[in-house]
C-alpha positions in Angstrom: -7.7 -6.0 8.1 -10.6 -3.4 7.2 -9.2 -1.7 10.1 -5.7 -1.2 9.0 -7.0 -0.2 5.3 -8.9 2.7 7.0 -6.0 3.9 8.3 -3.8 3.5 5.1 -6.8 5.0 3.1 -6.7 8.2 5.3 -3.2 8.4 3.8 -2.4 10.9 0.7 -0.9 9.1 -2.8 2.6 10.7 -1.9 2.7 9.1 1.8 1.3 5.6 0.6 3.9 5.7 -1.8 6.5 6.5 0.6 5.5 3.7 3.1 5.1 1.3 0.0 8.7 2.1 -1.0 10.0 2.3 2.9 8.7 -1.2 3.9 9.9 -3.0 0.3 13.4 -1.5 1.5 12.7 -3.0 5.1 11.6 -6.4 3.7 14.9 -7.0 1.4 16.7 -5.9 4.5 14.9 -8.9 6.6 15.3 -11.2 4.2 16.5 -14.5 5.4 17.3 -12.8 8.7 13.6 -12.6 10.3 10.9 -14.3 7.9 7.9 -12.7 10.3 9.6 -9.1 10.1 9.7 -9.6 6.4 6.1 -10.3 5.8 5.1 -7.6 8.0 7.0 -5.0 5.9 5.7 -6.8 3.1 2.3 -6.9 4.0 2.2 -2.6 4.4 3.6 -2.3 1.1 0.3 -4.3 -0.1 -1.9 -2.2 2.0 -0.3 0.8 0.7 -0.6 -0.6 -3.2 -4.0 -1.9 -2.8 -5.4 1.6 -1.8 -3.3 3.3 -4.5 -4.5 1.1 -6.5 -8.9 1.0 -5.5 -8.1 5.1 -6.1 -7.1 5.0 -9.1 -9.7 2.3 -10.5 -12.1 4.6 -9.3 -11.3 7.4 -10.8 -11.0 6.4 -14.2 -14.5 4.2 -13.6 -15.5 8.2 -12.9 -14.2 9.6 -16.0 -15.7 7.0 -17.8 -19.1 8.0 -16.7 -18.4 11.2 -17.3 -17.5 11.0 -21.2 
């Protein structure tokens, strides 16, 4: 898993947030066709959210040190 996060966190904010929105539309595509396909796709878009998401919790923790 840390693996795969290093990989997504090389990623800029616009391609996370193209791969979040790419594999939800995958997922609702698999949807009671192939359950483990689904939760693959499902899976990258909470890789993708999780590193958006540790980025910007660390930046406001930054601009609350700074002020």
């Amino acid at each position: 898993m840390t693996t795969q996060l290093s990989q997504y966190r090389a990623k800029t904010d616009a391609e996370l947030l193209y791969i979040a929105k790419d594999a939800h539309a995958a997922a609702v595509a698999m949807r009671g066709f192939d359950d483990q396909a689904e939760g693959k796709y499902l899976d990258q878009v909470n890789d993708a959210c999780t590193v958006m998401f540790e980025r910007r919790r660390a930046a406001r923790r930054a601009a609350k040190q700074e002020a």
